[in-house]
C-alpha positions as CSV (number, residue, x, y, z in Angstrom):
1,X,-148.6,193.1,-135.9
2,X,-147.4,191.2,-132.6
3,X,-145.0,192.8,-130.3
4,X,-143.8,189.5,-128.9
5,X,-141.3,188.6,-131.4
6,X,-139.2,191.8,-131.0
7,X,-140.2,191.1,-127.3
8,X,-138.8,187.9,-127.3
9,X,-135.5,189.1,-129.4
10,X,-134.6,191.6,-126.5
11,X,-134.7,189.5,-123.9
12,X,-132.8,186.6,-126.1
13,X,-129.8,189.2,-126.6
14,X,-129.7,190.9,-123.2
15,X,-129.8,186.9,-122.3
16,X,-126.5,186.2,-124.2
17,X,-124.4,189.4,-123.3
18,X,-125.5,188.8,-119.4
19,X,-124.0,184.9,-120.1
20,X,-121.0,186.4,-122.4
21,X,-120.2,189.3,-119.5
22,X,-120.4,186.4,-116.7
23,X,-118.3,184.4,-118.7
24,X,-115.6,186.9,-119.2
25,X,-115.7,188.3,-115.6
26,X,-115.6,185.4,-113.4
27,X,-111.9,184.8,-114.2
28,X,-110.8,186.9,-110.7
29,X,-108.2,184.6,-109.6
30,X,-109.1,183.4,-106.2
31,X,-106.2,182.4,-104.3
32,X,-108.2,180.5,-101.4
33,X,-108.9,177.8,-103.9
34,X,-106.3,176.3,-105.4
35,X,-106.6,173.6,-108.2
36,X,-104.4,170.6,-107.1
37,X,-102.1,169.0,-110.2
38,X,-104.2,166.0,-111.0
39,X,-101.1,164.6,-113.4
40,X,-98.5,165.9,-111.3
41,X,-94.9,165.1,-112.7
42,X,-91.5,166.0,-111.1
43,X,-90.7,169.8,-111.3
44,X,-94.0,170.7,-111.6
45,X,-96.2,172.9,-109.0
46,X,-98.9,170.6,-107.0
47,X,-101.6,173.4,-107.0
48,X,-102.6,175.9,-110.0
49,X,-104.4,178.8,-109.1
50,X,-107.2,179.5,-111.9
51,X,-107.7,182.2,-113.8
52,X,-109.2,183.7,-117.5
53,X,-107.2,185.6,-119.5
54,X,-108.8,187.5,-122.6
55,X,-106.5,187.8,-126.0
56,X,-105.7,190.1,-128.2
57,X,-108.6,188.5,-130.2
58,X,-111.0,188.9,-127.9
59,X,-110.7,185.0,-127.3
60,X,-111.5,184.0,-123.6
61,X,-108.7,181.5,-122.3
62,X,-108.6,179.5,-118.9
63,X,-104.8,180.3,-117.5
64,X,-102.8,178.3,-114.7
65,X,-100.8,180.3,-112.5
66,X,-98.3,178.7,-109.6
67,X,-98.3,180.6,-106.4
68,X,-94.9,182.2,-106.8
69,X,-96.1,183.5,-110.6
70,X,-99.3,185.2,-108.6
71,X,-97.3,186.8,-106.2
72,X,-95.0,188.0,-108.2
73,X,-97.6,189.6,-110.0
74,X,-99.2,191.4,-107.3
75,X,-95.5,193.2,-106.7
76,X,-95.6,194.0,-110.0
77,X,-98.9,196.1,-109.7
78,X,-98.0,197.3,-106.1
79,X,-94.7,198.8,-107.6
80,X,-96.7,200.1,-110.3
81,X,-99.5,201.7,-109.3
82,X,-100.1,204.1,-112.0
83,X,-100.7,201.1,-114.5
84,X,-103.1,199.6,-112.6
85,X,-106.9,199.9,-113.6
């Protein structure tokens, strides 16, 4: 009996949660880079900052955020240390 196909199962699963864990993680909002509003109408913001947010559902979803949301945000934790991480 070959040890190569449980071999090969390992490394296909540790594969997929490396990809899943990159997948969730990357969301960190970097505020260097915004995205620029490529249909900008009137009202709205002309840059998005990008982010991921995961549901309740476990559901991975790309998010928007204007400046003035992301800085409101970050007084938020500041005030509120304690509920941070």
């Amino acid at each position: 009996m070959s040890i190569l196909p449980a071999i090969l199962l390992s490394l296909t699963f540790v594969a997929l949660l490396a990809f899943a864990f990159r997948r969730v993680n990357s969301g960190a909002i970097d505020s260097r880079k915004p995205a620029e509003n490529a249909d900008h109408k009137f009202g709205e913001a002309g840059t998005y900052y990008r982010g991921r947010v995961i549901g309740h559902d476990g559901a991975v979803h790309d998010a928007l955020f204007t400046a003035d949301q992301l800085s409101v945000a970050i007084e938020r934790a500041q005030r509120n240390p304690e509920d941070v991480g």
